[in-house]
C-alpha positions, 0 to 999 in steps of 0.5 A: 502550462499551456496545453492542457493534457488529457488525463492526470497520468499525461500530466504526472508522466512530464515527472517521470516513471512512478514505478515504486522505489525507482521513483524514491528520491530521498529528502523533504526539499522538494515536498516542502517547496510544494506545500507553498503552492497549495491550500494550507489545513491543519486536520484533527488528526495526521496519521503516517503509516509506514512498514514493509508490507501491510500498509495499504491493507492498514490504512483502508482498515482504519479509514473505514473504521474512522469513517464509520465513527462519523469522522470525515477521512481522507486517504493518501496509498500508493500505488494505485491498481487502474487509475490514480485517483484510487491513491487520494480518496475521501471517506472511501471515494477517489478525488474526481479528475475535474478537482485534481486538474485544477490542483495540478494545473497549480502545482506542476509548474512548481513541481517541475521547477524543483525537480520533484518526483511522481510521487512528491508531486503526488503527496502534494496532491493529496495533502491539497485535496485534503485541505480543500475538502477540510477532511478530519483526519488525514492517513498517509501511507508511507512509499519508501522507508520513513526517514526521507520519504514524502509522507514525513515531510510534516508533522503528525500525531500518530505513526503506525508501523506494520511487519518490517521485512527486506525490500528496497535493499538499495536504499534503506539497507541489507539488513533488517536493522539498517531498514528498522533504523529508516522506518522507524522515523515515521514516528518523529514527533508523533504523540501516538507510536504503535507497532505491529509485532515484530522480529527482535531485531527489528523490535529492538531497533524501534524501541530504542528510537522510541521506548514509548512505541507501543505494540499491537495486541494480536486480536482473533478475528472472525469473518475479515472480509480480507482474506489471508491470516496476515490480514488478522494482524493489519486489522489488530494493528488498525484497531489498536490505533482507533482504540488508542484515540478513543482512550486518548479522547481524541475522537469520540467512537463507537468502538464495536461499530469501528470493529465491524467496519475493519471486519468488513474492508476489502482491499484489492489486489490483496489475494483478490479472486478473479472466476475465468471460466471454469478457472479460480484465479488469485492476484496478489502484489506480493512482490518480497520475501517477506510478504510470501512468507506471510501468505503462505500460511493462507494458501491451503485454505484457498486452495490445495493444492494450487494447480499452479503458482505464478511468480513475475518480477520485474527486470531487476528483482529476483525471487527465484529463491522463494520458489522453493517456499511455494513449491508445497502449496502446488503442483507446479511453480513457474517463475518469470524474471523480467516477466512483469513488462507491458502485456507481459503477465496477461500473456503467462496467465492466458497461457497457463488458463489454457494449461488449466481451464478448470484450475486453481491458479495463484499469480504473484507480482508487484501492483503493476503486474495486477494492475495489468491482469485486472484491466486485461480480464476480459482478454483472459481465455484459454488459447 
């Protein structure tokens, strides 16, 4: 390519819109005519984590616990929230633009030549930064499902699977068992296979793809510096991978100092608390059912109730029927379908502080619709 662009983003946008699941292309074709192209290593360990909602929140929990263990850690999640080089990062620090440049001006040729996808491209990225750097282990969370995304285009030796709910409908599957049947995949011939607790059906899907596949004992944390009690069961299941390696002998760990280091992981954009004034704000992407439900239990504790709750989907999406699941933790419930455009959630929240300049506000959405107030936050006084 001759011109050399600006950012990392001008040169990922020649592939395409990165948005979640409209950036999903089935199939490991692509993924492996990459791998020619970049920098060839084989970690100590590979981990795949797939699942529904929690997997972000796992994988920074258990790369902080391995960090902690001395082991040299690199970090593949997705999306990012301000700039992508939060995707890729080594024992906890996001790759520099100067290291991703010289990957991509190697890797786009071929990316485009095959037609791969944003977040195709972006797996390559990752596994070459990876390979430069000679990290130990290497945690990959998964995009879409399992079965065809990405991440599972090469071997692994652990595959952790966290709360499987409905999402991404148009290409996993309607039901729970169609989207067990794709996630399950992530545990394709790893050593290591451990669950989170699961609903039976999706449990009985998982058990019969790997009667092996362990399940996540439920710990009681105290203190996570992770709000939200569904964060207990992140931090359990990034546990239970680190005490399964140490048993194992595969690494060598402090296993009380590996607890402390998931006790201590924050994770933006994951009921993040922003002061606006006198006004208390919380961000969270849930942006499913699923990830609702499992925050409802937190919601008194943070506040009770909300003044208001704020829901932005995107055009495509609807949450209109879990509305009525947040309706008891607030006073009022406000919901926007086709409010997560550009400057779309900055204008409702900036409307809604006006409302309440001392309240205590909830806004749900995808990363996107975070992403957007975070960067905007300066720009958030009442009307």
């Amino acid at each position: 390519m001759t011109d050399k662009p600006h950012s990392i983003e001008q040169w990922l946008a020649a592939l395409g819109n990165p948005s979640a699941d409209r950036d999903y292309v089935p199939g490991h074709e692509r993924l492996q005519q990459l791998l020619s192209h970049i920098h060839s290593h084989q970690p100590r360990l590979r981990i795949r984590v797939a699942g529904t909602n929690g997997k972000g929140s796992t994988s920074n929990m258990l790369a902080a616990a391995l960090q902690a263990c001395g082991l040299k850690v690199g970090l593949y999640t997705s999306p990012h929230l301000l700039d992508f080089n939060e995707r890729i990062r080594i024992n906890t620090m996001p790759v520099v633009d100067a290291q991703l440049q010289k990957s991509l001006e190697q890797l786009m040729p071929a990316a485009l030549a095959c037609g791969a996808s944003y977040f195709e491209t972006a797996t390559a990225l990752a596994l070459d930064q990876f390979a430069q750097q000679q990290v130990d282990v290497e945690i990959l969370e998964a995009g879409v499902g399992a079965r065809l995304d990405a991440t599972t285009a090469i071997p692994a030796d652990m595959a952790l699977i966290t709360p499987i709910g409905l999402d991404h409908q148009a290409w996993l599957g309607d039901t729970l068992e169609a989207i067990a049947e794709e996630k399950a995949f992530v545990m394709q011939g790893c050593r290591f296979c451990i669950s989170a607790p699961q609903q039976p059906e999706v449990y009985r899907v998982l058990t019969a793809f790997n009667p092996q596949m362990i399940t996540a004992s439920e710990m009681q944390w105290q203190g996570l510096a992770a709000p939200g009690q569904h964060q207990q069961t992140n931090a359990s299941l990034a546990y239970a991978a680190l005490h399964a390696l140490a048993q194992a002998k595969s690494i060598d760990c402090d296993l009380e100092l590996a607890k402390a280091a998931i006790a201590a992981c924050r994770i933006p954009g994951r009921l993040q608390l922003l002061n606006i004034g006198d006004a208390h704000v919380w961000l969270d992407a849930a942006h499913n059912r699923h990830a609702i439900e499992a925050l409802l239990p937190s919601l008194p504790a943070l506040a009770d109730p909300f003044d208001a709750i704020l829901v932005l989907t995107r055009e495509d999406r609807s949450l209109a029927e879990e509305t009525a699941l947040l309706a008891p933790y607030c006073k009022r419930v406000i919901y926007k379908a086709g409010g997560a455009g550009a400057g779309e959630p900055t204008a409702q929240l900036r409307q809604l502080l006006s409302t309440y300049p001392q309240g205590s506000l909830l806004v749900l959405g995808s990363f996107i619709t975070v992403a957007e107030i975070l960067r905007n936050r300066g720009q958030l006084h009442p009307l």
